[in-house]
C-alpha positions in Angstrom: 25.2 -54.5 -14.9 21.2 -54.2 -15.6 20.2 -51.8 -18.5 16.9 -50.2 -18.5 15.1 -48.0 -21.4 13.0 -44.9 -19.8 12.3 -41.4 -21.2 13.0 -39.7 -18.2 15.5 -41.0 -15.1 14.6 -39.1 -11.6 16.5 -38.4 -9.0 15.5 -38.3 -5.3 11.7 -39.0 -4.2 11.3 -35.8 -2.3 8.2 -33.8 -2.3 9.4 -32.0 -5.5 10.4 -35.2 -7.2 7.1 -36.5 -6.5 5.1 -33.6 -7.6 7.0 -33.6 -10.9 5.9 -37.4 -11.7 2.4 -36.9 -10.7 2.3 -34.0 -13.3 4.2 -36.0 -16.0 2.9 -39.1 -15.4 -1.1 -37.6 -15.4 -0.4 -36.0 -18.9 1.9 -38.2 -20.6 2.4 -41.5 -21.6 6.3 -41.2 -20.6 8.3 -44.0 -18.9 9.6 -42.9 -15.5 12.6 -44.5 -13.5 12.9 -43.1 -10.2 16.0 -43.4 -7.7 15.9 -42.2 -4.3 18.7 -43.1 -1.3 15.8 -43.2 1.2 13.7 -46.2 2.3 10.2 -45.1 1.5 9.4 -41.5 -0.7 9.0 -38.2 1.1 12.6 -37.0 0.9 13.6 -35.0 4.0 10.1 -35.7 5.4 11.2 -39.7 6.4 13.5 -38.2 9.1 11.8 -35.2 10.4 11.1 -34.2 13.8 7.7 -36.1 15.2 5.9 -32.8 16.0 6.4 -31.2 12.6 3.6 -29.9 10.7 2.7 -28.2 7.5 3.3 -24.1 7.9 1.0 -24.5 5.0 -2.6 -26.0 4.4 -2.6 -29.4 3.4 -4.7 -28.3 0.4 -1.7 -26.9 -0.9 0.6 -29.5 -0.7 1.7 -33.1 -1.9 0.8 -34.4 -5.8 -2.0 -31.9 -7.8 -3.3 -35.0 -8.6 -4.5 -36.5 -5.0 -5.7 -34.1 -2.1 -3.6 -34.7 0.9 -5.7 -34.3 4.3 -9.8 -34.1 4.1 -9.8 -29.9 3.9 -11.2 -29.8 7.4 -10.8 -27.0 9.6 -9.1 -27.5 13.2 -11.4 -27.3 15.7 -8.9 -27.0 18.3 -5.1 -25.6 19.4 -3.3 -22.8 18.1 -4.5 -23.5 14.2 -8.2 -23.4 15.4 -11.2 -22.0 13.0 -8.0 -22.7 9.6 -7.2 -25.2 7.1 -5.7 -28.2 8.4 -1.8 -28.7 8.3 -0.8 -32.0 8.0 1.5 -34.3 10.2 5.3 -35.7 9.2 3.3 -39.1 9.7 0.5 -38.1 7.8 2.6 -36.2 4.5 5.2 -40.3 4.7 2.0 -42.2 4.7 0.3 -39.8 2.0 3.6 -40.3 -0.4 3.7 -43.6 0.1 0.2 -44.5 -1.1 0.4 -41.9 -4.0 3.5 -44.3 -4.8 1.9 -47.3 -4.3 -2.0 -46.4 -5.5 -0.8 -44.3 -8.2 2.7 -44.2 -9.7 3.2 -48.4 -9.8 0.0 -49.3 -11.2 0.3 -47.6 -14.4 3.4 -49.8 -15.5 5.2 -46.4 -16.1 6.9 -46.0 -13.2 10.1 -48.0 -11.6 11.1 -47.0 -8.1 14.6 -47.8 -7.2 14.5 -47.1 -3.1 18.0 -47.2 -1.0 19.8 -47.2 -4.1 22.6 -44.3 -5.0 23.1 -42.6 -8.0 26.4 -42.6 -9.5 26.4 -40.3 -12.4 25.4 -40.7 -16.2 22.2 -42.5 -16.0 23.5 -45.4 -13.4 23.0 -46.1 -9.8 23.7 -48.8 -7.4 20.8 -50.6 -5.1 21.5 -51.4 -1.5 22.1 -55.2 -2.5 25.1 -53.6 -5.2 23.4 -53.9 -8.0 24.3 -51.3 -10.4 21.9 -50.4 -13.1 22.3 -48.0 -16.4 19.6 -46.3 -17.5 18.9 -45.7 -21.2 17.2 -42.4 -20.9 15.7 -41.0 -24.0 14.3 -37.4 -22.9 16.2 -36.1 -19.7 17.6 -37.1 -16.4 15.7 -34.9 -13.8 17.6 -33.8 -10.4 15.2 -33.3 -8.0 18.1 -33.2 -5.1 19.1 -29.7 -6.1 17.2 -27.8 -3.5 19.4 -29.5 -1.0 16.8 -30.1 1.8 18.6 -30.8 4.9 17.2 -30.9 8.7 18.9 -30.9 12.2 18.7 -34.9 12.4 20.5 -35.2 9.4 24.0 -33.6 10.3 25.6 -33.1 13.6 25.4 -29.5 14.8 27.8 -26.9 13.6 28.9 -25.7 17.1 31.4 -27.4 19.8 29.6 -29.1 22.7 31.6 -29.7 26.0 31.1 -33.2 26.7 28.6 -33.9 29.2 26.2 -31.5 28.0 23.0 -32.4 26.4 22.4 -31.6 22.6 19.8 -32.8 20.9 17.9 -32.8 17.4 14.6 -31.9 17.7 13.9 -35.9 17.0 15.0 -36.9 19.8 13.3 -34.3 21.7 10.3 -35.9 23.4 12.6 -38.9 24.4 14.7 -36.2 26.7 12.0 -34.5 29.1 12.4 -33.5 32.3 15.1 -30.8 32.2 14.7 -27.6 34.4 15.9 -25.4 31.1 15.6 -25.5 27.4 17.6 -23.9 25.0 16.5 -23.5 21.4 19.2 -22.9 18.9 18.1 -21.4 15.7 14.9 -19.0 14.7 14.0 -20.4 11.7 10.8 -22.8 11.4 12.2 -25.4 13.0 13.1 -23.1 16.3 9.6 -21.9 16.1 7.9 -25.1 16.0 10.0 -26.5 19.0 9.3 -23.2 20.9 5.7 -24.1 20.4 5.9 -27.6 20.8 7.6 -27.3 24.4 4.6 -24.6 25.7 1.7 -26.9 24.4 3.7 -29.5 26.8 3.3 -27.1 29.7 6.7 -26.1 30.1 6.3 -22.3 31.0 7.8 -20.4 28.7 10.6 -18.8 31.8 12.0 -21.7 31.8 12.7 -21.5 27.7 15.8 -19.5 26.2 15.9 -18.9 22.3 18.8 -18.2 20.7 17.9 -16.0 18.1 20.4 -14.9 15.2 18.3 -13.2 13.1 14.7 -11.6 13.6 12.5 -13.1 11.0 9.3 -11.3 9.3 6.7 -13.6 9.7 3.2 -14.6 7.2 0.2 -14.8 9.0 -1.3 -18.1 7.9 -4.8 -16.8 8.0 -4.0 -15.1 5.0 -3.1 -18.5 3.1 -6.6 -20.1 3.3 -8.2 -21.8 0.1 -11.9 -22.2 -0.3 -14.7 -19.1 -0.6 -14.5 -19.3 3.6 -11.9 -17.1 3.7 -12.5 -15.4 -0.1 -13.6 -12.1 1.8 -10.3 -12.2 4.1 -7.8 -13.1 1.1 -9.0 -10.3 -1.3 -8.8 -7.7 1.6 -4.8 -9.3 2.4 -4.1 -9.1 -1.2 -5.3 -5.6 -2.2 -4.1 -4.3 1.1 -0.6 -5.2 0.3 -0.8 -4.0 -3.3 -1.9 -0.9 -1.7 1.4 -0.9 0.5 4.1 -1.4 -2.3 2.2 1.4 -4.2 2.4 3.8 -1.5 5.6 3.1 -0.1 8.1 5.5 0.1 10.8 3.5 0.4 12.0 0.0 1.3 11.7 1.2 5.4 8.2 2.7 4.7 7.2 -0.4 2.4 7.8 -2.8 6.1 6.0 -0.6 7.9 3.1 -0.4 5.6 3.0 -4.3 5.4 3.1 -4.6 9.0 0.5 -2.3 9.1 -1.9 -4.5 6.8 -1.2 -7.9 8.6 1.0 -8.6 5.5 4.3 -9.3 7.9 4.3 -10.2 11.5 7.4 -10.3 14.1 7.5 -11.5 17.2 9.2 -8.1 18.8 7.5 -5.2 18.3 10.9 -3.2 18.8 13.2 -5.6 17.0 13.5 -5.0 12.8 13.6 -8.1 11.4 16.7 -8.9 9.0 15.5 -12.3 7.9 12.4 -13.6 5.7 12.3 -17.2 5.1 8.3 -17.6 4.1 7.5 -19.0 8.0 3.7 -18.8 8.7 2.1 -18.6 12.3 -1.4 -17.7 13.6 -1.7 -14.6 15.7 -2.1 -17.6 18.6 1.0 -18.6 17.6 2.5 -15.6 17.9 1.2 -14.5 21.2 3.0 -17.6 22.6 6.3 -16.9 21.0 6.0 -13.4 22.9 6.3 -15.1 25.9 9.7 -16.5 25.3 11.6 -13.6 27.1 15.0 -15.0 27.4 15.7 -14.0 24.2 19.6 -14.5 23.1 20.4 -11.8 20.0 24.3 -11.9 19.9 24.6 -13.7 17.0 25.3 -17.8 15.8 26.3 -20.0 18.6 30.1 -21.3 18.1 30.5 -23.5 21.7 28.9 -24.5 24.5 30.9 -24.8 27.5 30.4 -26.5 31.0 29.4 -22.9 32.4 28.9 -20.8 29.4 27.3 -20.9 26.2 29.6 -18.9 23.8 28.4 -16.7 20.6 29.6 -14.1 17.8 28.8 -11.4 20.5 30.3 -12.9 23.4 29.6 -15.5 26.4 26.7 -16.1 28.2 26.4 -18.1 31.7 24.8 -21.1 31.3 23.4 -23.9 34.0 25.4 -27.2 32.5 22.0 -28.8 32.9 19.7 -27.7 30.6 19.3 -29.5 27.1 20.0 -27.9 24.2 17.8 -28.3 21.2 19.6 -28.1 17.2 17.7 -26.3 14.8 20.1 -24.7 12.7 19.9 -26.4 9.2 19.4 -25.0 6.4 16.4 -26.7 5.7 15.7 -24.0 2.9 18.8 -23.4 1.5 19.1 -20.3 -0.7 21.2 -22.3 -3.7 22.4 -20.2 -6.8 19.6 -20.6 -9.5 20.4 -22.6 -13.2 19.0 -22.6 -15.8 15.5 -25.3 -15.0 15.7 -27.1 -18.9 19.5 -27.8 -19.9 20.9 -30.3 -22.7 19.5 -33.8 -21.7 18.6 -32.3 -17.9 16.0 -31.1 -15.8 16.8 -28.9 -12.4 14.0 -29.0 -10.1 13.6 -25.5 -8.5 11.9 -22.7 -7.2 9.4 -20.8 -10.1 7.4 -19.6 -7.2 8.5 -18.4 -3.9 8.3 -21.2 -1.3 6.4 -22.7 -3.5 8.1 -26.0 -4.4 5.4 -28.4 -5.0 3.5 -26.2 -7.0 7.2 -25.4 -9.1 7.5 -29.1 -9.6 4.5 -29.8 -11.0 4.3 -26.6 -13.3 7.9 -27.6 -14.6 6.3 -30.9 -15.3 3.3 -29.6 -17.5 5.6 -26.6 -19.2 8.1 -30.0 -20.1 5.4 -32.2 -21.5 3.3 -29.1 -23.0 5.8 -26.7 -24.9 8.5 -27.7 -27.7 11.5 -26.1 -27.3 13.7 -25.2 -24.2 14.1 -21.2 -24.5 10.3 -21.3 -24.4 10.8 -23.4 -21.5 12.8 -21.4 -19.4 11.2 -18.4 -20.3 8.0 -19.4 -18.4 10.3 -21.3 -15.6 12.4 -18.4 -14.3 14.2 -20.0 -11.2 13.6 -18.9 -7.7 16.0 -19.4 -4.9 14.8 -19.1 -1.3 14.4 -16.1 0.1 17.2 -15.6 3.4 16.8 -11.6 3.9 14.8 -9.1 4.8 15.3 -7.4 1.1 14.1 -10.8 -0.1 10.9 -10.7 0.4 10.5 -7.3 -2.7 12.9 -10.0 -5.1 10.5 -13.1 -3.9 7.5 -10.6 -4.8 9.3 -9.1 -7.7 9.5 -12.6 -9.3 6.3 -14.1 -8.1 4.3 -11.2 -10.1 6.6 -11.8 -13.1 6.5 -15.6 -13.3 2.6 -14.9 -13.2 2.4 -12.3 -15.5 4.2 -14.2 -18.0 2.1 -17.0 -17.2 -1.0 -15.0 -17.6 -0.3 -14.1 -20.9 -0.9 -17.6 -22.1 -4.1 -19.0 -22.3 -3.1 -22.5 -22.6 -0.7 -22.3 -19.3 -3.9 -20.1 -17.4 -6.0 -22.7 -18.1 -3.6 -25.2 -16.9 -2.9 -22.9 -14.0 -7.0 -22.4 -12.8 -7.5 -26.1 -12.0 -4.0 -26.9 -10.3 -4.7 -27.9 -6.8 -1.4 -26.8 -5.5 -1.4 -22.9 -6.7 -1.5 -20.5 -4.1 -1.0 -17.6 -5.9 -3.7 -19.0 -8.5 -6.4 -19.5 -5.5 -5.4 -15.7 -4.4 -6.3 -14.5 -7.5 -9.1 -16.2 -8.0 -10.8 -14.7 -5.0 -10.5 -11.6 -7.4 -12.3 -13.1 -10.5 -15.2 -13.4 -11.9 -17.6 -16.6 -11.2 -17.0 -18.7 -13.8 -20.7 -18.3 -14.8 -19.9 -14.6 -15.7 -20.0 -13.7 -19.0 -16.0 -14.3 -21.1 -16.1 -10.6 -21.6 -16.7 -9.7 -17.8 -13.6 -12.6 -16.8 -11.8 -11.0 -19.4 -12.0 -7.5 -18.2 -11.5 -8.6 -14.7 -9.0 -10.8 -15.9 -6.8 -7.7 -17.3 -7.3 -5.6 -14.3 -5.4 -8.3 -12.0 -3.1 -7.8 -14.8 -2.5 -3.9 -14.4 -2.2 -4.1 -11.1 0.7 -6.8 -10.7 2.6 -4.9 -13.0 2.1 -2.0 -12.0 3.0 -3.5 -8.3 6.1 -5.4 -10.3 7.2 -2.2 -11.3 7.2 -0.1 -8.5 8.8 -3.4 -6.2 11.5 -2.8 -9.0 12.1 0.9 -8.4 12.7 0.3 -4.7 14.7 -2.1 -5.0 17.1 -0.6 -7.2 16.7 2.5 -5.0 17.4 0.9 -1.8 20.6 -0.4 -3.6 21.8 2.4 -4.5 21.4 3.5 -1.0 23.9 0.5 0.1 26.3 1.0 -2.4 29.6 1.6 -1.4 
């Protein structure tokens, strides 16, 4: 048995894990001791399909302390004329150098990969060692979010033998089938869909099994930089505009449809599901093409002849390949508390936003004394799954930042961190910085009124639309 002194012992080398070091590390002199079961950092990012990218810009992504990508815009495919979106290859290699150029020189930082941890400040390496970890400040779980993809699990329906099922992983290996069948309608069903038309395969020969809907973001409207300034303010007002007019939870959908604020892929389908997916308006024009669209709920078998669901069977040619993307890949856990007795939970403080929560947790932990104060500012965020999620996501968003807002120290913090979304949004509504501090101030307080008045009325039909689903 080894014993090692640290101030802080982290769990798993994820993107959030990551992003919480690079924060800590950058501001503090701590000692870090990080343990992670995978070979190299990047979390669920080491075993993801090939053809993944970003749904986000790579400026908004990674460590706030190194860009990831070289902020170019595509010149070409369905992302032309936005912000790049970075590769599985490209986000492995990127963690791995931040690891390598960054985290190890400073002496601070021990990295423990392919080693388990057992509980109480010990793990085992892959050779057996076992260590114990004298940790002076907290032990941080950055596993909590529970990241999990299609390669890492076999898939949760019954498969007759002799039919093909596949992870998306393995999906370039097995072309050539006559018919493809894309289980799930989350992000990772969406980015199969697409990657099988940019191959050529015409989308008749696709069929998408398709639990739930989903309300869709239109990535346009998640640009950084003053290129798309003009675009973002118009997105962002127009949707404040929405919640402020709606009538209700129904008229509030329609409203946002109406402004670009949601996309879905049917016109005459109401989406029941919201789980932060981006696509262009490209994008989405090839998705329409899918036809053979299969709405009768999850899929519990597949037969020789049949493919069998919640709703009932379907006929099915025994030849076609079917393609698994029905993990939970964001997970909607039960929140915690973020700052506990000798602990750290790595979560959520902004909707889909986990990089950004990581490294915020990180400054709030090396910036403010006491825990209440702590998770005061760190409200915990669980993914949004439903429809009705998307007003709570909101609702907390414009809370978190409000209550963010309110200290100067934290807004400072907040107006040069690389990975804030929300923070860039807003700042296409402020002042130049050249303005005078009584002009940023007044514009400042404006943004202000308006997200709580917007907080307020999200609030109202919320509780309204519950009490119009009560039994």
């Amino acid at each position: 048995m080894h014993n090692i002194e640290a101030d802080y012992l982290v769990v798993g080398a994820g993107a959030m894990g990551m992003a919480f070091i690079d924060a800590l590390v950058s501001e503090t002199e701590t000692r870090v001791v990080l343990v992670d079961r995978n070979h190299q950092p990047g979390g669920h990012w080491t075993t993801a399909y090939p053809f993944v990218r970003l749904h986000q810009p790579s400026a908004f992504y990674g460590v706030n302390s190194l860009r990831l990508g070289s902020d170019t815009i595509d010149q070409v495919g369905w992302n032309e004329g936005l912000y790049e979106l970075a590769t599985a290859g490209e986000v492995c290699a990127y963690y791995d150098h931040v690891m390598r150029q960054q985290f190890l020189p400073t002496g601070r930082v021990s990295y423990f990969p392919m080693s388990e941890y057992l509980g109480e400040g010990r793990f085992a390496t892959l050779a057996g060692t076992e260590y114990t970890v004298d940790v002076a400040r907290r032990v941080v779980d950055a596993t909590y979010m529970r990241v999990v993809v299609p390669s890492m699990r076999p898939p949760p329906y019954r498969v007759a033998p002799g039919i093909d099922c596949v992870p998306p992983n393995d999906l370039p290996r097995h072309a050539g089938h006559q018919r493809y069948v894309i289980v799930g309608a989350g992000k990772t069903g969406i980015d199969t869909c697409l990657w099988l038309l940019g191959q050529g395969i015409a989308p008749d020969r696709l069929t998408w099994i398709m639990p739930r809907d989903s309300w869709l973001l239109d990535r346009a409207t998640i640009q950084p930089g003053p290129l798309f300034a003009d675009l973002i303010k118009a997105s962002f007002t127009a949707r404040v505009r929405a919640i402020a007019d709606a009538a209700s939870v129904e008229d509030l959908f329609r409203r946002l449809e109406d402004v670009g604020a949601l996309l879905r892929i049917d016109p005459a389908i109401r989406p029941t599901m919201y789980r932060c997916a981006t696509v262009t308006q490209a994008e989405l024009e090839q998705l329409r093409g899918i036809t053979d669209v299969v709405r009768m709920g999850h899929l519990l078998r597949v037969d020789a002849d049949k493919m069998v669901l919640d709703g009932g069977a379907v006929p099915m040619d025994g030849c076609a390949l079917y393609i698994d993307c029905t993990a939970d890949g964001a997970e909607k856990r039960p929140a915690k508390p973020i700052f506990g007795t000798g602990g750290i939970t790595l979560q959520s403080v902004r909707g889909c936003q986990q990089v950004f929560s990581a490294a915020l947790i990180a400054h709030v932990e090396a910036a403010y004394p006491d825990d209440a104060t702590k998770n005061q500012l760190c409200a915990p965020l669980p993914h949004p799954d439903t429809d009705l999620d998307w007003l709570r996501v909101t609702l907390a968003d414009y809370g978190n930042q409000l209550r963010w807002l309110d200290d100067p120290d934290l807004t400072a913090w907040l107006s040069a961190a690389r990975l804030d979304v929300l923070g860039h949004l807003l700042g296409h509504l402020a002042a130049p910085g050249s303005a005078k501090p009584r002009v940023r101030d007044r514009i400042l307080s404006m943004a202000k009124s308006a997200l709580s008045a917007t907080a307020t009325k999200l609030d109202t039909l919320m509780v309204e639309e519950a009490s119009l689903t009560a039994p």
